[in-house]
N, C-alpha and C positions, 0 to 999 in steps of 0.2 A: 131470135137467139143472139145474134152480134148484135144488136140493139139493146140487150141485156149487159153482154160482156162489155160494152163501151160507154154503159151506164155507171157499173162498178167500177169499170176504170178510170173513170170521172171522179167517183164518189173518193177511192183510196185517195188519189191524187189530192184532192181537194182537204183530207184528211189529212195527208203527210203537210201539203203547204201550211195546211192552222198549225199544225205541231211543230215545223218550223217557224213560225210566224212566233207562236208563242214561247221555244227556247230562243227567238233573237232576241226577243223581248227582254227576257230573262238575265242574258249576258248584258244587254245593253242597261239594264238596270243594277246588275252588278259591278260592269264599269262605271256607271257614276258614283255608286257608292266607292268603290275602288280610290276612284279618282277625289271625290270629297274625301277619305281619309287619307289620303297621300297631300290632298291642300290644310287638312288639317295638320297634319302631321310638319310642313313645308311651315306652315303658322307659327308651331308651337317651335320647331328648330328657330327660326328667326326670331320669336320673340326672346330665347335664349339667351341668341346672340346680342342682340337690341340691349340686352338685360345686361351682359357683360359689358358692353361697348361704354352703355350710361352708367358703370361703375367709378369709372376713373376720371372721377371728379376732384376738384379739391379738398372736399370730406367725404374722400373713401375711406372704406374702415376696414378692415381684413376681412371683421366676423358676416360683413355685407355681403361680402364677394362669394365667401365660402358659401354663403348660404343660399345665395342663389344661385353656385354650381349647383350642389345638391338639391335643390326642389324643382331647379329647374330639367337636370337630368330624371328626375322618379317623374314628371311632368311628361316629359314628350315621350318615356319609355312607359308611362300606367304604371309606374313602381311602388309599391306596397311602403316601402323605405328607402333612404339611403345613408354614407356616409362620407364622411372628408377626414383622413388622417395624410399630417402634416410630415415629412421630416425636420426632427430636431435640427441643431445648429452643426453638432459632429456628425450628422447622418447615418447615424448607428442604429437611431427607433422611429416610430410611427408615434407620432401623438394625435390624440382626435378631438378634430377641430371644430365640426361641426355635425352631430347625429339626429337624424331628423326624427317627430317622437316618435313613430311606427317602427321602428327602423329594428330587425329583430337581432338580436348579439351577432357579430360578427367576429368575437373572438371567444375564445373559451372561459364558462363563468364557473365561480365554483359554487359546490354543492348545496351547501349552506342558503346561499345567495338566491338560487333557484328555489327553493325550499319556498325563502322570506317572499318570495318574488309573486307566489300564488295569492298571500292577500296584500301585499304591498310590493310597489313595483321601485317606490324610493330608493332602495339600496341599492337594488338591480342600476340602475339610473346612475347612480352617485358611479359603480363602478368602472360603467361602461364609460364614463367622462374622464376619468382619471388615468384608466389603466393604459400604459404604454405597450406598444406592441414592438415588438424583438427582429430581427432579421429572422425570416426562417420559422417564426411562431402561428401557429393556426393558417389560414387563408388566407389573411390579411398580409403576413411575415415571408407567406409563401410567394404570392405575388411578387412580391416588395424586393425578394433575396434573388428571384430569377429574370424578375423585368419583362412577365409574361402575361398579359391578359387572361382572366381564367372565367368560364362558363358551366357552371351547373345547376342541376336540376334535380329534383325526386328521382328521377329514373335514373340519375347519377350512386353509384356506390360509391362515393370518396368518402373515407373515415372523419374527417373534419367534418365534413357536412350531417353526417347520421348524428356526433354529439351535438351540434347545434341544434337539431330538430327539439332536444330536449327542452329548450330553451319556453320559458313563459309563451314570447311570441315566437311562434313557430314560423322555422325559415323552409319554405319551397322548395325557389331556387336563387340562384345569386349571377351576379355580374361584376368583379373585378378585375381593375386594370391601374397599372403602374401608371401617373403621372410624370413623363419623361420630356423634357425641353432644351432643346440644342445640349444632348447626352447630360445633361442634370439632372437628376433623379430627384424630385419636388414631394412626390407624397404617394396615394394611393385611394382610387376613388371607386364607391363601389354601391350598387342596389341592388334590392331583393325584393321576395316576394314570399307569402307566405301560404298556406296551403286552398284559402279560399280566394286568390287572386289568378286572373291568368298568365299560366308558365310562361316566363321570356322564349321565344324562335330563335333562332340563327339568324333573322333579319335585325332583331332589336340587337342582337349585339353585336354585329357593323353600327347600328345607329349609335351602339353605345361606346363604340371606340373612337366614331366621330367626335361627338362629344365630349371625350378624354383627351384628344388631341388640342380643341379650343380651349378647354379648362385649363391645360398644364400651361398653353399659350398667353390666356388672362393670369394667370397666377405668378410665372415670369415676368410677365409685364406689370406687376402688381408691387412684385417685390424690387422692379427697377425704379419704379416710379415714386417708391415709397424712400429708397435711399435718393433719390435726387431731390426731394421736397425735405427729406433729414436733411443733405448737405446745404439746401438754402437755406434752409434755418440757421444749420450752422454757422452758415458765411453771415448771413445777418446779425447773430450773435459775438462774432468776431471782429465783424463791424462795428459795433457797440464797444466791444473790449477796446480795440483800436482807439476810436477816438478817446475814451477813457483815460487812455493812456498817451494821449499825446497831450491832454491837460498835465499829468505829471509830469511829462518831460518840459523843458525851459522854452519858453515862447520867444525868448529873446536872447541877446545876451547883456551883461549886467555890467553897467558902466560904473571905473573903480580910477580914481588919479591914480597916474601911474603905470597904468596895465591898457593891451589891447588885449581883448577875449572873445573868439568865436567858435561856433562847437555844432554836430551834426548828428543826427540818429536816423537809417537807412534802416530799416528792420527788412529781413529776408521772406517772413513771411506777413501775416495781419498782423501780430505783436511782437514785441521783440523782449530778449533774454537780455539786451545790452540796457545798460542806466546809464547815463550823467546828469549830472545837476550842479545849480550852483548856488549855494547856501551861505544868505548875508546874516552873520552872525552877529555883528552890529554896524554900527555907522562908518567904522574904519576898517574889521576886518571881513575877510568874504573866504569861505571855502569851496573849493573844485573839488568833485568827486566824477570816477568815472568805473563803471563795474560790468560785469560780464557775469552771468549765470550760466550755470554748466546747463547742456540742453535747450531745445526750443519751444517756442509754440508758449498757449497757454499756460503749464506749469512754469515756466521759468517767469512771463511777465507776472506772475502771482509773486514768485518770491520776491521779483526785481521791486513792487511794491512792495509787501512788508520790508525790506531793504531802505526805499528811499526814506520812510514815513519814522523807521528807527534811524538812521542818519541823522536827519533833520530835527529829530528832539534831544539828540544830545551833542548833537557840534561845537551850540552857542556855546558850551558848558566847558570849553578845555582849550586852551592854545597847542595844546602836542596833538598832531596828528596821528600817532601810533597810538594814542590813549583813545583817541575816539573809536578808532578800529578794535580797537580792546573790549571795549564794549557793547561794539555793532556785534563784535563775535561771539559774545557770552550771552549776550539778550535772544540774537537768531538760532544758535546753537540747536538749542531743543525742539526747534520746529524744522530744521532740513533734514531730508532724507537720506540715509547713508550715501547712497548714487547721487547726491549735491550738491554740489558747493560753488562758492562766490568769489570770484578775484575781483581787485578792490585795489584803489589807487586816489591819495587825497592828499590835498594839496593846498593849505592854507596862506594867505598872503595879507599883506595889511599895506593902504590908501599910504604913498608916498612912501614906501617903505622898499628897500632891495633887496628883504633877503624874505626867503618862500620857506616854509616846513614842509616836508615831504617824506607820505608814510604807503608801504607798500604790502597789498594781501594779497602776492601770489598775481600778481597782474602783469600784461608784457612792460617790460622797461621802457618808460618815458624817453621822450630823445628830444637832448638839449641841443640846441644850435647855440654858439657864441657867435656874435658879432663880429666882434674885435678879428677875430683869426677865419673866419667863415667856417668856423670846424664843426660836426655833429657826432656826438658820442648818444649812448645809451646810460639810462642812469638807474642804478640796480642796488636800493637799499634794502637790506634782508626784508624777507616776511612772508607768513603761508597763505594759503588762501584762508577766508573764512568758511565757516560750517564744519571743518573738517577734526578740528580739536576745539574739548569745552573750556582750553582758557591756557594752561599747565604751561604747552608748548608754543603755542601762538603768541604768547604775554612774553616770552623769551625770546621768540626771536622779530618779533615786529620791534623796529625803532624808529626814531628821528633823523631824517637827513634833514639839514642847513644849507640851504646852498642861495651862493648870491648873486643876483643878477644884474648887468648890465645896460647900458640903451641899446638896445637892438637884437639881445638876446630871445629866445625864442620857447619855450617848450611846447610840443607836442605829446599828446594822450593818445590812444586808440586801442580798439579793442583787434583780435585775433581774427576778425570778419575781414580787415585790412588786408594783413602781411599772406593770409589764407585763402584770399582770392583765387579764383582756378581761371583760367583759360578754355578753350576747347580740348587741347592740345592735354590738361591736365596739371598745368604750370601753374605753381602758386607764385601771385606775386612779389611775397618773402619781403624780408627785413631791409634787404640792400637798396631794393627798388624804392622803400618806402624813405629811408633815407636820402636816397638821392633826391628824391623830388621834393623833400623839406630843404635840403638844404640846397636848393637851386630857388626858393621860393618863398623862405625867410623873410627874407630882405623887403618883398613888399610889403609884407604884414596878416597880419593870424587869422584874416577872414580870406586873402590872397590863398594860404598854407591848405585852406581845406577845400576852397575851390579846386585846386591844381591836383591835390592827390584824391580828389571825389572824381575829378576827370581824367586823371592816369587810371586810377583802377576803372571805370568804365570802359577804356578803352582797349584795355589789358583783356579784361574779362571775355569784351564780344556780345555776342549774343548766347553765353553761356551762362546758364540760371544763377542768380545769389543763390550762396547754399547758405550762409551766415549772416547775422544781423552784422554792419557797420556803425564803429562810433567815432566821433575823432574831437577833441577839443585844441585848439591851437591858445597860445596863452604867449603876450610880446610884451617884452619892457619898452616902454617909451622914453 
C-alpha cells in the first residue's frame, strides 16, 4: 500500500517538474522574443538617430530632414502614418511640411472634399498640403495652443477624433506632441494609425515623446545651421561687393604740377556708403569729389556707385563745380529713396594754376589751413544735399566758391565717419579735435595730414567698434 502511495508521489512530482520544466521554457522563449524586439526596437531608434545626425551636411535640405522625422517616427512606432507641421515665421499657424501618403486627415476636411475623396483622393491630397492650421484648431491647433502631448485611441471619446473617423482613410488612434526647443515652440509632430493597424500603448508613447524631443533638437539645429551657411554666403558675397568696390575707389593718388594730393577710404563695414574720387578732366584740369550716403551696408555702396559712374560722365563737360552737382542731382533724383540722400563736396583745380572752384551738396565744411598765418577755418559755400529736391531748390542754392591758394596752403575733405568717432566713454571726436590735428600737421604735407588724423582717431576711438565709414582727402599747394 505505501509502495503505491510513494509511486503516485513520484508520478505527480514528476508531472508538476515537466509542467515546470515546460512554462520555464515558455518565459524563457518569450524573453528572447522580448529581448529581440527590444534590440529591434534599440536598432530602429539608432538608426533614427544615425539618420538625423547624417542630415547635416553641406547639402541638407529641410524637405530631407522633415522627412526622415516623420518616416523615421511611424518606423520605430509601426505607424500607419505620420505628419510634420511647421510654425510659420509670426508663429501664429501650423503649416505642413511634410505628410506621409498614408497619413489619415489630421485636421478637419470639408464635406465636399470627403464626398470627391471616395473615388478620387487628389483634392483630399491638394487640401491637406495647403491648408494651415490656426492656434486652437482641431488636434493639431489644440496641441500646438497648450504645449501638451496628446494620446488617443478608439476607445477615446474626444469629438475631434469621432469627425476624423469620417474621413476616406480612417483614423484609429493618434499621437501628438508639441515640438518645443530651449522654450521655442518649432511646430508639431504627429502619427496614427487606422482601424486595421495595431492601437499605440502607453509604452509607444514615451517612445514617441522620445523621439519629439530629438526631432525638435535636429530641427533647431537645422535652422542654426542653415542661418550660419546663409551668413557665409553672405560674407562671401560681400566679399565680392568689397573688392568691387575698391576697384572704384582711386588706387592712388594723381600727380598734378602744382598740388600735393592724398586721400583715404576706412569703410566700417564690407562696403562703405562713403565715395571720393579723382576725375582728370583733361591734361590740365582734375576734379576732387568726396560724398557720403545717407545709411550703410549695401544699399548705400549701390548708390555711392550709380554716384561715382554719373559724376564721372559729366565733369569733363563744365569748369563750374555747382553745375556739375546740378546735374549729378537731376540725373540721380528719380532713382533715391525718399529715406536718401547724398552729401557731396567738389573741388576742381587746374596744373599751375592758384585758384580751386568749390561746390558744396550739404557736405561737412572743408577746412582750409593757410600757411602764411598757420590759421584753420572751415569753408561753408551754400548748398543741399543731393536726392532731396528734383532741381527747383538745389539749382538755387548750390554755387561757386573761388578761393586762392597759397604755397603751403592746405585743404582737407572728410566725411562725418571722422569728427563722429566715439570712444568707449561715448565721446565723439568732434570738429575741434579734427582741426587741431590738421593744423598741427599741415606743415608736413597731405599724405603727413591723413596719416596723423587716421592715428588720432584710432587712438581716440580704443578698441571701440567703427560705427561709420571714414573718408578723408588732404589737398597742399606746393
Amino acid at each position: 500500500m505505501w509502495s503505491f502511495f510513494f509511486l503516485g508521489l513520484l508520478v505527480a512530482a514528476t508531472l508538476v517538474f515537466l509542467l515546470l520544466l515546460r512554462q520555464q521554457r515558455r518565459n524563457i522563449e518569450n524573453l528572447k522574443r522580448s529581448r529581440e524586439e527590444l534590440q529591434v526596437e534599440e536598432n530602429r531608434v539608432f538608426d533614427f538617430l544615425h539618420g538625423l545626425g547624417e542630415a547635416f551636411s553641406d547639402d541638407l535640405r529641410s524637405s530631407d530632414l522633415h522627412r526622415l522625422i516623420v518616416e523615421g517616427a511611424m518606423r520605430i512606432l509601426d505607424a500607419h502614418g505620420g505628419a510634420l507641421y511647421l510654425a510659420d515665421r509670426a508663429g501664429k499657424s501650423l503649416l505642413p511640411t511634410y505628410l506621409s501618403k498614408n497619413c489619415p486627415p489630421l485636421v478637419e476636411v470639408p464635406r465636399h472634399l470627403l464626398q470627391q475623396s471616395q473615388t478620387s483622393t487628389v483634392a483630399l491630397e491638394s487640401f491637406l498640403q495647403l491648408h494651415t492650421v490656426k492656434s486652437g484648431e482641431g488636434l493639431l491647433g489644440k496641441v500646438w495652443e497648450k504645449r501638451e502631448p496628446l494620446f488617443l485611441s478608439s476607445r477615446d471619446s474626444d469629438p475631434h477624433l469621432e469627425s476624423l473617423k469620417e474621413a476616406v482613410l480612417h483614423l484609429d488612434s493618434v499621437m501628438i506632441a508639441p515640438l518645443i526647443y530651449r522654450g521655442q515652440p518649432l511646430g508639431v509632430l504627429a502619427v496614427a494609425n487606422g482601424p486595421m493597424s495595431t492601437p499605440f500603448s502607453p509604452s509607444d508613447f514615451v517612445v514617441f515623446q522620445s523621439i519629439v524631443e530629438q526631432s525638435a533638437f535636429a530641427l533647431y539645429s537645422a535652422i542654426v545651421y542653415h542661418e550660419a551657411s546663409e551668413k557665409r554666403r553672405i560674407d562671401r558675397d560681400l566679399d565680392v561687393a568689397r573688392d568691387i568696390q575698391r576697384i572704384l575707389l582711386p588706387n592712388g593718388s594723381p600727380a598734378i604740377e602744382g598740388y600735393e594730393i592724398a586721400g583715404i577710404n576706412i569703410p566700417a563695414s564690407h562696403v562703405s556708403g562713403d565715395y571720393y574720387d579723382y576725375v582728370m578732366m583733361d591734361d590740365r584740369r582734375l576734379g576732387i569729389v568726396i560724398a557720403d550716403v545717407s545709411g550703410k551696408g549695401v544699399p548705400a555702396s549701390l548708390i555711392m556707385a550709380m554716384c561715382r559712374s554719373v559724376l564721372r560722365s559729366l565733369a569733363p563737360n563744365s569748369d563750374s563745380a555747382a553745375a556739375v552737382l546740378r546735374k549729378v542731382n537731376r540725373q540721380l533724383y528719380p532713382d533715391i529713396k525718399e529715406d536718401m540722400f547724398i552729401s557731396m563736396a567738389y573741388l576742381i583745380l587746374e596744373k599751375g594754376a592758384d585758384e580751386v572752384v568749390l561746390a558744396r551738396a550739404g557736405h561737412d565744411a572743408p577746412l582750409l589751413y593757410r600757411a602764411a598765418d598757420q590759421s584753420i577755418s572751415k569753408v561753408n559755400p551754400p548748398g543741399m544735399a543731393l536726392g532731396i529736391d528734383s532741381g527747383s531748390v538745389f539749382d538755387r542754392v548750390t554755387g561757386d566758391l573761388r578761393i586762392c591758394l597759397e604755397k603751403g596752403d592746405c585743404f582737407v575733405f572728410y566725411t562725418d565717419g571722422v569728427t563722429e568717432a566715439l570712444d568707449v566713454n561715448g565721446i565723439e571726436f568732434g570738429i575741434k579735435r579734427l582741426m587741431d590735428v590738421v593744423q598741427a600737421s599741415a606743415a608736413a604735407g597731405a599724405s603727413a595730414v591723413i596719416d596723423r588724423v587716421t592715428a588720432e582717431v584710432k587712438e581716440f576711438v580704443g578698441n571701440f567698434p567703427q560705427t561709420d565709414d571714414i573718408t578723408l582727402i588732404a589737398l597742399r599747394k606746393l
